[in-house]
KEVEXLO-207283 format. One line per field, with one value per residue (C-alpha): x, z, y; residue number from 1. Coordinates in steps of 0.05 Angstrom, whole numbers, plus 32768, in hexadecimal, padded with zeros to 4 digits. Layout:
! KEVEXLO-207283
px <- c(X, ...)
pz <- c(Z, ...)
py <- c(Y, ...)
torlum <- c(NUM, ...)
//
This chain:
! KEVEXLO-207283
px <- c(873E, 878E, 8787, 8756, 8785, 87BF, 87A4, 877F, 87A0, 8763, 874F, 8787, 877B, 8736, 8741, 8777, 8742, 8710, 8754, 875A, 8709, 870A, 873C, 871D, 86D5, 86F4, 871E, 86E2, 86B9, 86EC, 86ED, 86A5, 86C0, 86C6, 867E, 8678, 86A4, 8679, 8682, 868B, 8671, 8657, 8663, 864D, 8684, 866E, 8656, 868E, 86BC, 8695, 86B0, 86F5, 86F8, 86CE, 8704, 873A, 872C, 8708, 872D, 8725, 86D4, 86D3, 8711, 86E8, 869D, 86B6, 86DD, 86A8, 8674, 86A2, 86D3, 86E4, 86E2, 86F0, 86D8, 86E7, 86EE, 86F6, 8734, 8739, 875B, 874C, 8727, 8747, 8734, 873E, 874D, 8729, 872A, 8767, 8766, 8760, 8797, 87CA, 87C2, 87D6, 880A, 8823, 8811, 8840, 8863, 884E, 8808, 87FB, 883C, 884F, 8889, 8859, 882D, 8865, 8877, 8830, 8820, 8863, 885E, 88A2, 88B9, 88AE, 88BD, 88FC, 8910, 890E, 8955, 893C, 88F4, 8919, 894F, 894B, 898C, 8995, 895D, 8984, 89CC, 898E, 897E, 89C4, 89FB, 89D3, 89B4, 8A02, 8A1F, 89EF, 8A20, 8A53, 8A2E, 8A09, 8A41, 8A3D, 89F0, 89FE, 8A34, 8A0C, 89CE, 89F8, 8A10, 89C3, 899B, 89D6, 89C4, 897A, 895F, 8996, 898B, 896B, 8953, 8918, 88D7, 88E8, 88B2, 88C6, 889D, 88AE, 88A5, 88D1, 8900, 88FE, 8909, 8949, 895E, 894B, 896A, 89A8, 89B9, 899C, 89CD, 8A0C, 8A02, 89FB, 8A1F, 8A51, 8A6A, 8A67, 8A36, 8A04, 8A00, 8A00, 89BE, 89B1, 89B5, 8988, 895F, 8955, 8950, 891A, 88F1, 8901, 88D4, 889D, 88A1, 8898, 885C, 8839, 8853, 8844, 87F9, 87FA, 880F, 87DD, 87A2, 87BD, 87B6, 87F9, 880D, 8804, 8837, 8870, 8864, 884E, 8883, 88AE, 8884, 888F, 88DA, 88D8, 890F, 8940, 8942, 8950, 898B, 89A7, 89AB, 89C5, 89FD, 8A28, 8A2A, 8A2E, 8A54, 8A9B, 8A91, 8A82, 8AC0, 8AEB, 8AD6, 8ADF, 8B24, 8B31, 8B18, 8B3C, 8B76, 8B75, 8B45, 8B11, 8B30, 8B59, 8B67, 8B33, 8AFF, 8AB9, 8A7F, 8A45, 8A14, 8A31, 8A6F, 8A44, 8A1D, 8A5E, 8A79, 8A43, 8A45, 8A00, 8A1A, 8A5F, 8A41, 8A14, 8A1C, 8A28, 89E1, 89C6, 89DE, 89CB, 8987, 898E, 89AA, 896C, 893C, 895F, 8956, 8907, 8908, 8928, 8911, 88C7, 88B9, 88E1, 88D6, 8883, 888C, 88BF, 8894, 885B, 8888, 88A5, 8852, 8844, 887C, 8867, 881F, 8830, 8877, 886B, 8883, 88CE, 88E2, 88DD, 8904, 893F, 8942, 894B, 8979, 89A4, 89AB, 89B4, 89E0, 8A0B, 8A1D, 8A1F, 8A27, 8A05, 8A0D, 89E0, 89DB, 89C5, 898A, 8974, 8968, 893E, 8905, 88DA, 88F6, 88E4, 8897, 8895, 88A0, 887A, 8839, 8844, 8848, 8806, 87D5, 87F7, 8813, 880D, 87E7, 87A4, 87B0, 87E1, 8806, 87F2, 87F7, 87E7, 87C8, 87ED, 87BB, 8779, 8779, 8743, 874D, 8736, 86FB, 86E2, 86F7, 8708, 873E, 8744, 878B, 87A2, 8778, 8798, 8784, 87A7, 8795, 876D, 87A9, 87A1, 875B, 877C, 87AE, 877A, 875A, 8742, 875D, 87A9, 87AB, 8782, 8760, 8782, 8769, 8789, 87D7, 8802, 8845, 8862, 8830, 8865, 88A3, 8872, 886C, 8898, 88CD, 88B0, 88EF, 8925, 88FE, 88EB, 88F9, 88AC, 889B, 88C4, 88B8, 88DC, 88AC, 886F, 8831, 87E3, 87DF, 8813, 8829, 8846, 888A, 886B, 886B, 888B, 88C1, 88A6, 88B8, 88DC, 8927, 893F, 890A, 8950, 8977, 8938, 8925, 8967, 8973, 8931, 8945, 8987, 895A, 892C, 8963, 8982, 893D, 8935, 8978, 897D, 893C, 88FA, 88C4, 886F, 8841, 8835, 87EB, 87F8, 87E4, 87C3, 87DC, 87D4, 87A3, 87C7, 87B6, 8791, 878E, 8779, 879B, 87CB, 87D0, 880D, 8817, 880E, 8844, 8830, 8831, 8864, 887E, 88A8, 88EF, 8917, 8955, 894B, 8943, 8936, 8970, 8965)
pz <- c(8541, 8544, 84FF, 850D, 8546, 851C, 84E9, 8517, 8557, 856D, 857C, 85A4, 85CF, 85DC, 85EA, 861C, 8636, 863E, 8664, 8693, 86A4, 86B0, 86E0, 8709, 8709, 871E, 8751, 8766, 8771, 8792, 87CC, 87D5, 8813, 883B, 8826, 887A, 887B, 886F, 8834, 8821, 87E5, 87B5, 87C5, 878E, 8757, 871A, 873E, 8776, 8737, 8744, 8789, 876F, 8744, 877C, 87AE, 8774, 877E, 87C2, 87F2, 882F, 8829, 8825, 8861, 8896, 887D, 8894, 88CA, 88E7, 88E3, 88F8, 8927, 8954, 8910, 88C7, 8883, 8837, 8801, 87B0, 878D, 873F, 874C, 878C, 87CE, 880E, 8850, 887E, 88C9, 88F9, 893F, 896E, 8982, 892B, 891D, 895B, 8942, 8900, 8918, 8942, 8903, 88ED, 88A8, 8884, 8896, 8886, 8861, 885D, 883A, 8801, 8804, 87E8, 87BB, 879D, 879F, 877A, 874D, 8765, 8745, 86FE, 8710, 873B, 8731, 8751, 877B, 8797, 87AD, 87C3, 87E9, 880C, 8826, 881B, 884C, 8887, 886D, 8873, 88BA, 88CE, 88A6, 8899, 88E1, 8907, 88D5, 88DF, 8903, 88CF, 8896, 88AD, 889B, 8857, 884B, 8869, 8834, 87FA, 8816, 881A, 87CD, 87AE, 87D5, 87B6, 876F, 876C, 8799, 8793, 87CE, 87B6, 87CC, 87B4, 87B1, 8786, 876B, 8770, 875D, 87A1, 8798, 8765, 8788, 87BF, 8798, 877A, 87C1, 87ED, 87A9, 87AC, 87F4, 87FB, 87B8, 87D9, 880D, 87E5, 87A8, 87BF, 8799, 875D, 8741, 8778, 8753, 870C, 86E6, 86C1, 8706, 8728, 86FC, 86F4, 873D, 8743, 870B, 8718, 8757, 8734, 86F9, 8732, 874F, 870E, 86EA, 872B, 8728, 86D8, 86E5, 8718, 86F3, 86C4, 86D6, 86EB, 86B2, 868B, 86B4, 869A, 865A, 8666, 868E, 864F, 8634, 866E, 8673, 86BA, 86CE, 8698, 8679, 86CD, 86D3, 868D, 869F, 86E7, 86D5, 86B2, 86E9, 871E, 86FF, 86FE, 8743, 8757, 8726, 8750, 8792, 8789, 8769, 87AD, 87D5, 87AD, 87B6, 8802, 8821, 8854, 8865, 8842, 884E, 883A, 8828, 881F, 8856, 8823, 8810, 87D6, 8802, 8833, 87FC, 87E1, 8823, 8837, 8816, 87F3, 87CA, 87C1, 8796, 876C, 872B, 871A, 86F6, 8738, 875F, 872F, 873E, 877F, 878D, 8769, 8793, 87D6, 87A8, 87A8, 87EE, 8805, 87CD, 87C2, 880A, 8825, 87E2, 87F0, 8844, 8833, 880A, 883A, 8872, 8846, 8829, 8876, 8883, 8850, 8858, 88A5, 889A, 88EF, 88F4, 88D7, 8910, 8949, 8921, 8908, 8953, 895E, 8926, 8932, 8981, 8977, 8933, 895A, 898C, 8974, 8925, 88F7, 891E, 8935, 897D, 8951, 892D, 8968, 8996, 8968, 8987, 895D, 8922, 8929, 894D, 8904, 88DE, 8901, 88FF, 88B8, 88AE, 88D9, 88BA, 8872, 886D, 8823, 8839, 884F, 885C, 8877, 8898, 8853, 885B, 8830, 8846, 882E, 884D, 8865, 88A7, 88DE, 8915, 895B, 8954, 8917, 88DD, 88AA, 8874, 883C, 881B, 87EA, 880F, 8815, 8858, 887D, 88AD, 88A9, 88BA, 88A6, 88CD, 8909, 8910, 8917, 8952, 898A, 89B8, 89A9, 899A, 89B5, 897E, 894B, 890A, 8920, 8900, 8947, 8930, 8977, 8993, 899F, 89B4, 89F1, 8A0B, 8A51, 8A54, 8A78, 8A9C, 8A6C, 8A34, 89FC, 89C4, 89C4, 89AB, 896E, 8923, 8921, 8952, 8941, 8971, 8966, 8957, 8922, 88F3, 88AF, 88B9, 88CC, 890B, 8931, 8907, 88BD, 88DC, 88A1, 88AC, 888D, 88BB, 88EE, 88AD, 8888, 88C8, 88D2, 888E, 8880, 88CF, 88AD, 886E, 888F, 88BD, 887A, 8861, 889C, 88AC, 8863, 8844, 884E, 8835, 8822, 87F0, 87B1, 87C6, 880C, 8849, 881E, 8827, 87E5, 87DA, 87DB, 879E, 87AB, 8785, 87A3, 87ED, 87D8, 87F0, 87D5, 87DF, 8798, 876D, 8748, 877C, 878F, 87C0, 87C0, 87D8, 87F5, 8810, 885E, 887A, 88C9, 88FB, 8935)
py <- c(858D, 8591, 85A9, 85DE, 85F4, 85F8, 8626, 865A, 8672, 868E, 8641, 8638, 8677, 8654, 8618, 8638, 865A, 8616, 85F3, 8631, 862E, 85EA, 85EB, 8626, 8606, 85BF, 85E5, 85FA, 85C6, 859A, 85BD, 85B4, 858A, 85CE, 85E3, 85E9, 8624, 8660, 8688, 86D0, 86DE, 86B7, 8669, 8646, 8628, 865A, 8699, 8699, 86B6, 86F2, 86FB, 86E0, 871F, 874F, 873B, 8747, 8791, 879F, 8760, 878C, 878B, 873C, 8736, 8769, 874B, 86FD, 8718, 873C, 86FD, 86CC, 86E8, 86A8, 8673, 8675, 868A, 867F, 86B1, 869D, 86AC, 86A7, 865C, 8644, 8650, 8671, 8661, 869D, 8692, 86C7, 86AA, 86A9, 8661, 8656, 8683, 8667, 8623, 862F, 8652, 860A, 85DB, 85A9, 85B8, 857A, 858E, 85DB, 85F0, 8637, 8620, 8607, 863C, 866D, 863B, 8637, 8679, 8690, 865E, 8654, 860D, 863D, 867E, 867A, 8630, 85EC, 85F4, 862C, 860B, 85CD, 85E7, 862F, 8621, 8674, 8680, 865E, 868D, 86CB, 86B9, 86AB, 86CA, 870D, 8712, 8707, 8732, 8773, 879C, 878F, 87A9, 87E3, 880B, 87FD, 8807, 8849, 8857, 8838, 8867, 88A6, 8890, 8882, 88B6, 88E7, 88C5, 88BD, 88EF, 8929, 895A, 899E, 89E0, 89D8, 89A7, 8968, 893E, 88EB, 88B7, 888F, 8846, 8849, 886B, 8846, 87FF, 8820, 882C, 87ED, 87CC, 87F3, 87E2, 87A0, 879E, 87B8, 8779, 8747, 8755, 8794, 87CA, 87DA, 87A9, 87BC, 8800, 87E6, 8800, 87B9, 8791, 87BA, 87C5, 8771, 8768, 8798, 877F, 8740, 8742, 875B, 871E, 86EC, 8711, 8711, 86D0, 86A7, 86C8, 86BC, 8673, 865A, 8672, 8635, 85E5, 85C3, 859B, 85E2, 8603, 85F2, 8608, 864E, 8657, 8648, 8682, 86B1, 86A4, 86CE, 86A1, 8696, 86E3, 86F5, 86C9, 86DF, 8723, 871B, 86EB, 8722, 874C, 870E, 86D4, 86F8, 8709, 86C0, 86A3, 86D3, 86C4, 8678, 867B, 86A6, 866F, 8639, 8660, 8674, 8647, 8659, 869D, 86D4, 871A, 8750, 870E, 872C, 872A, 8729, 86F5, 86DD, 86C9, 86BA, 8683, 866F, 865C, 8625, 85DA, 85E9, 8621, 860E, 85D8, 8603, 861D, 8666, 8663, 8648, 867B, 86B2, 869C, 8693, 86DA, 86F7, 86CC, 86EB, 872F, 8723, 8715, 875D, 8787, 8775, 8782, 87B2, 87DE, 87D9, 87E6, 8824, 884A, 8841, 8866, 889E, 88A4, 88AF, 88E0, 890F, 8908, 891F, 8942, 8950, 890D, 891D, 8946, 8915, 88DF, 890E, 8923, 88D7, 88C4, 8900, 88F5, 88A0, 88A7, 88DC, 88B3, 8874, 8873, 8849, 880A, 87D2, 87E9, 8830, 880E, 87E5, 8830, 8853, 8843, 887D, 8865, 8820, 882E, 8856, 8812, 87EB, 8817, 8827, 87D3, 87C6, 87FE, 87F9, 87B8, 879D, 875A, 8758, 870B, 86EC, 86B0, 8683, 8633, 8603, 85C2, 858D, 855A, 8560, 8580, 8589, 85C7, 85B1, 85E0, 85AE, 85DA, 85B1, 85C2, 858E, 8580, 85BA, 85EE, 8632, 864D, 8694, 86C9, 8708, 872F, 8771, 8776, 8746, 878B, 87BE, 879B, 87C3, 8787, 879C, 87E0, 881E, 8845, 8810, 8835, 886D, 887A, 8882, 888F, 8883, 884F, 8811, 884D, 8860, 8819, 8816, 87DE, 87A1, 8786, 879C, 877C, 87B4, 8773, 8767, 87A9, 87B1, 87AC, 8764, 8742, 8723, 871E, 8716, 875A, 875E, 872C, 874D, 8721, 86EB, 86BA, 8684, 8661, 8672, 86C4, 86E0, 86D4, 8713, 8741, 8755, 876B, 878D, 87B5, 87D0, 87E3, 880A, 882C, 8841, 885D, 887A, 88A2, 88B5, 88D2, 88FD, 8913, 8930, 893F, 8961, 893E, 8949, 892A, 8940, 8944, 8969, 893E, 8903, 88BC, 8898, 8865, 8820, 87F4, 87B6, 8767, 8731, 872B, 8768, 87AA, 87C9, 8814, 8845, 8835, 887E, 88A7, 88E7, 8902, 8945, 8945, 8983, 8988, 898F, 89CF, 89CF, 89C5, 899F)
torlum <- c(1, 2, 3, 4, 5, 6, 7, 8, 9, 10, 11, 12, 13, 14, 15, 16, 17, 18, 19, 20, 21, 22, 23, 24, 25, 26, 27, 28, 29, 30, 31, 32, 33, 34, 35, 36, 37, 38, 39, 40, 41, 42, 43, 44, 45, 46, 47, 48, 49, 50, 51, 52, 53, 54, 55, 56, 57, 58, 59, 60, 61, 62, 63, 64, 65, 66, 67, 68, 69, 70, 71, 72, 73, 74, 75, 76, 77, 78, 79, 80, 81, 82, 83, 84, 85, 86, 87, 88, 89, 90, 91, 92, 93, 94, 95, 96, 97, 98, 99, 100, 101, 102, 103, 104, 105, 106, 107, 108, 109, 110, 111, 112, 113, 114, 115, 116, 117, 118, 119, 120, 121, 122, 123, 124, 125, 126, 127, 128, 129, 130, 131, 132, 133, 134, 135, 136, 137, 138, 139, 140, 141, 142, 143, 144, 145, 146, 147, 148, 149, 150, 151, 152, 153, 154, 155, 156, 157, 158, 159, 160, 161, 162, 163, 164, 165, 166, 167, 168, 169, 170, 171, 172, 173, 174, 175, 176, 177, 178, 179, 180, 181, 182, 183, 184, 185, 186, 187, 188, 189, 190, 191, 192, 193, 194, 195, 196, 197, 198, 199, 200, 201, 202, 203, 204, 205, 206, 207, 208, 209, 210, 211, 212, 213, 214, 215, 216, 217, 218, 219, 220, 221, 222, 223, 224, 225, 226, 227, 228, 229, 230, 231, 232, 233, 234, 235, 236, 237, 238, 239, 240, 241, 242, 243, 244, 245, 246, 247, 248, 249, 250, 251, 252, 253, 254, 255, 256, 257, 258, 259, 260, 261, 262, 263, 264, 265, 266, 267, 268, 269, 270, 271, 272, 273, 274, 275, 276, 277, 278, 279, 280, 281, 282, 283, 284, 285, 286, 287, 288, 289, 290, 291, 292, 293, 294, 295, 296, 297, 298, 299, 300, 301, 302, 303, 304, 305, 306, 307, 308, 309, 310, 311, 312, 313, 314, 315, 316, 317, 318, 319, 320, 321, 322, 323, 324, 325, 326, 327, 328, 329, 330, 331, 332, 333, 334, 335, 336, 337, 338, 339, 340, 341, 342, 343, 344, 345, 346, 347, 348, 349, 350, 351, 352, 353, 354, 355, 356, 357, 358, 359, 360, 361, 362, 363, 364, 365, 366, 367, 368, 369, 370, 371, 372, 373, 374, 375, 376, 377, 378, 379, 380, 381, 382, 383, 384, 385, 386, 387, 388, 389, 390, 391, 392, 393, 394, 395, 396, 397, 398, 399, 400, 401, 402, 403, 404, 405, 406, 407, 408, 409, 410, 411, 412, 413, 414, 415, 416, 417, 418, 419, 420, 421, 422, 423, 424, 425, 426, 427, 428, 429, 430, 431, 432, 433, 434, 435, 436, 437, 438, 439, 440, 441, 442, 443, 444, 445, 446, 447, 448, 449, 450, 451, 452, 453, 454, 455, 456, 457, 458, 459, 460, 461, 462, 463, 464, 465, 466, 467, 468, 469, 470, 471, 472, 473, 474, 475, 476, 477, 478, 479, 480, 481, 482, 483, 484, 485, 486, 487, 488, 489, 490, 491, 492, 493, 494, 495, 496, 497, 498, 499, 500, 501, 502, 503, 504)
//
């Protein structure tokens, strides 16, 4: 048979093919011990690949059916490699929200879903040490670097969407990555890397390599992994390219810190000081933290990129909407620059985000664990060990139990809300309640939510202040795409740029 193999590659292909299958239909039946849980779709171990590649396309139509029919309990829906179990009741959804991390990981959950032992290396799934400098480092040091974003954005809105007289066509996901790249870059990196061509453009791809290798490897059983990975080389063809542009940077820096200790004049405030400085990466390679820079790079690009395009796609499919935010960016920024305290008062701006993020969020699901032993909710749903289970979170932010009219786009719905005793905090895009979960809950919140917020405030006060702004198609928001539990907004569609003509 080895022989046969050998001499046609055909062969090989299929009996590829015959491991993949295998794996799926054994996948399949394992999990026969949650045969309670009701199923949408097809349920058996052969046909339910038929759903898999129905809810491929069409995920919203499987997500509203089973949360429709079982509102207070749970459901399962077939993926290409696994089951998911989709939480729909409150008391379901608030105690996975309070499991124990040994139990139902989120932690693992990312890790399986990313493939990320493969795709962005076993320091970086082992120790996250980065993620604690995020919530810390980045968080404390907001008011410090607002002023550069808002150099870096007066620098690359000048170079990739020059002001003009006259209606300019831009593809504007792309244009958006560039930007969210450039000043997520000018943070983490500084000038003049964070505006080299070959950096950028590997941190931006970068975050699309992991989506799709991480998908690419789990169709593929364990002990296979490893070797198409090899084949991807996602990884290894990342941290080659970065390390020019990175490594003399980090050579300097620690012969700076050899040389004057903790603290010298004019030291950086960036995250690559900021990783230098604690025990974990002072003992790292410059390799490792190449690769660790373009993890943090996935992190603030992938995201921000998808929920940036969504806002500017709603500003020019409604262009009404650009007056009342210029009035508040002009009237905040006036008096109080592009600070912190600045961010933090435009309330417009941010009731913007956060309706944009709850009608066209890119997840349907969300709040992903993975059971690392079998686990039994006090209702009696039972989740066996290496069950994937989330929330119907999309459909969960449309309810008519949090919102009035919640399918309706209200620009200004959370601005209008009166301060209960001084507190306003409850309201904004960085706070997460039952009715809107996009970064998360509880501890596993994303840490860099405070920094990403305040950022895309400061981009979104650039847009306004400057430019004028309407969809190529006039007045039509573009169809999101859609696979499996992903919505992310049209990567092809334009919008038309002009420089701004109405004075306030």
């Amino acid at each position: 048979m080895l022989a046969y193999l050998d001499s046609d590659p055909l062969l090989w292909l299929f009996a590829g093919f015959v491991v993949v299958a295998l794996h799926h239909i054994q996948s399949r039946v394992r999990f026969a011990a949650y045969d309670s849980i009701p199923t949408v779709g097809y349920s058996s171990p052969l046909l339910s690949y038929i759903t898999a590649f129905q809810f491929f396309f069409s995920p919203n139509r499987f997500i509203e059916e089973g949360y429709a029919k079982y509102r207070d309990g749970a459901f399962k829906v077939a993926y290409f490699d696994s089951w998911r179990v989709v939480l729909s009741g409150p008391k379901l959804i608030d105690e996975l929200k309070h499991a124990k991390d040994n139990e139902l990981s989120f932690a693992e959950a990312v890790a399986m879903t990313l493939q990320q032992r493969h795709t962005m290396g076993e320091e970086i799934m082992m120790n996250a040490y980065h993620i604690t400098i995020v919530r810390n480092e980045l968080t404390k040091n907001l008011d410090k670097i607002l002023p550069d974003i808002h150099d870096e954005l007066e620098h690359c809105f000048t170079d990739l969407i020059p002001e003009s007289d006259d209606w300019v066509s831009h593809k504007v996901m792309e244009k958006v990555a560039q930007i969210v790249a450039r000043a997520s870059g000018r943070i983490f990196v500084g000038v003049p890397v964070c505006r080299n061509d070959e950096y950028l453009d590997t941190s931006i791809a970068y975050t699309m390599k992991i989506v799709i290798s991480g998908k690419i490897l789990s169709m593929f059983p364990s002990f296979l992994r490893g070797l198409v990975a090899k084949a991807l080389a996602t990884r290894k063809t990342s941290v080659s390219q970065i390390l020019k542009h990175v490594s003399p940077i980090i050579e300097e820096r620690r012969k700076d810190m050899e040389l004057y200790g903790d603290d010298w004049a004019d030291k950086p405030n960036d995250m690559i000081q900021w990783i230098l400085d604690s025990p974990q990466g002072q003992a790292e390679t410059i390799p490792q933290l190449a690769q660790r820079l373009l993890a943090l790079n996935f992190a603030s690009i992938h995201t921000s990129s998808m929920s940036f395009t969504t806002v500017i796609f709603r500003l020019a499919a409604n262009p009404e909407y650009l007056h009342p935010l210029r009035e508040e960016a002009a009237t905040i920024i006036g008096e109080y620059g592009w600070t912190k305290v600045a961010m933090q008062k435009m309330r417009k701006a941010d009731s913007f985000f956060k309706e944009c993020q709850r009608l066209h969020g890119f997840n349907t699901l969300g709040m992903e664990r993975l059971a690392l032993k079998d686990y039994m909710f006090k209702d009696g749903t039972f989740i066996p060990k290496g069950t994937f289970v989330c929330i119907a979170q999309r459909v969960a932010q449309m309810e008519p139990d949090y919102y009035d009219d919640p399918s309706t786009f209200d620009p200004w719905r959370s601005s209008r809300v009166p301060e209960e005793d001084g507190n306003t905090s409850k309201h904004l895009a960085t706070t997460a309640n039952p009715g809107y979960m996009p970064f998360g809950v509880g501890k596993h919140a994303c840490p860099g939510r405070f920094f990403a917020v305040a950022e895309l405030k400061a981009v979104l006060a650039w847009l306004v202040l400057h430019y004028d702004l309407k969809m190529e198609n006039e007045g039509v928001f573009p169809e999101p795409s859609y696979y499996q539990a992903r919505c992310p907004p049209s990567s092809s569609a334009k919008a038309l740029f002009r420089k701004r003509k109405d004075k306030l």
